[in-house]
C-alpha positions as a printed Julia matrix, in Angstrom:
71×3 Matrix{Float64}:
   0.0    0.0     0.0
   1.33   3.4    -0.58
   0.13   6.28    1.66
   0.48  10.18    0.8
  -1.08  13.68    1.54
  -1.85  15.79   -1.48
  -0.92  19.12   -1.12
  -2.23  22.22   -2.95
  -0.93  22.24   -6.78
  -0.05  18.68   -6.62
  -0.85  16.11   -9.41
  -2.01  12.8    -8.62
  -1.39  10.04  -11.29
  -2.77   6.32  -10.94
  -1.95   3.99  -13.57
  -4.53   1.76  -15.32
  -5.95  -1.21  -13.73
  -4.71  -0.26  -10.16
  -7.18  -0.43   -7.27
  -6.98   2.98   -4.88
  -9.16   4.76   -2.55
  -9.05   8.71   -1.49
 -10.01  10.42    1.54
 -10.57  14.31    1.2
  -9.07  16.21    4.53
 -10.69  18.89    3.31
 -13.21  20.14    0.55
 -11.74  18.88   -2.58
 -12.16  19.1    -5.91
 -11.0   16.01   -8.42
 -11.1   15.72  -11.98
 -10.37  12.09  -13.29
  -9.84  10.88  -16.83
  -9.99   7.19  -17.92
  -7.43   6.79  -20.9
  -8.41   4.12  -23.9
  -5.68   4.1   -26.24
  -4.03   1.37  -28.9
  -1.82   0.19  -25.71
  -4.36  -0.51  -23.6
  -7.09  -0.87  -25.98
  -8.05  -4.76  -25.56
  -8.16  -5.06  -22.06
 -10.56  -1.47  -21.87
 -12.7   -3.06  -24.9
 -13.11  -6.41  -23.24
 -13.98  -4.93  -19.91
 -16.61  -2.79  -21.3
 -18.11  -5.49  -24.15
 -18.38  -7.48  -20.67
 -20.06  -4.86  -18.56
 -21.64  -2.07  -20.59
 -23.25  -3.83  -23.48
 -25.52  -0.89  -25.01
 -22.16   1.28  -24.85
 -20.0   -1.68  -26.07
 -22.74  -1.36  -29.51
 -22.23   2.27  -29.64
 -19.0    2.45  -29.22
 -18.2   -0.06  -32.14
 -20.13   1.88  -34.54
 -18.06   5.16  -34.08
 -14.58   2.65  -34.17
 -15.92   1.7   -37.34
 -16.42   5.46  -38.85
 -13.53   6.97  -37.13
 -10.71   4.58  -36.26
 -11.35   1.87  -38.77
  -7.94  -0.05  -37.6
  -8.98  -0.72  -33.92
 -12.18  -1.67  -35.24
């Protein structure tokens, strides 16, 4: 386990795939991102055909139009 405190103008990065919780000291704000990108792109499209069907079907329809080669 690895244990910090955040401090004002501070960046936070947590790779892909690794589990982490936060506690907020104080009133916080976060803004998160999740990447999908050729590296990591069959593990994230396996997950989500898995879990999130209906976005799984969307999703393949705009890889099809705009990024033909993961498709």
């Amino acid at each position: 386990m690895i244990e910090c405190i955040q401090y004002p103008g501070e960046t936070m990065f947590v790779p892909g795939g690794w589990w982490h919780a936060v506690i907020n000291l104080n009133t916080t704000i976060a803004v998160t991102q999740n990447v999908c990108n050729s590296g990591n792109f069959a593990r994230v499209w396996l997950a989500t055909r898995k879990g999130r069907k209906r976005l799984a079907y969307r999703w393949l329809g705009q890889l099809f139009r705009k990024e033909f080669g993961l498709y």
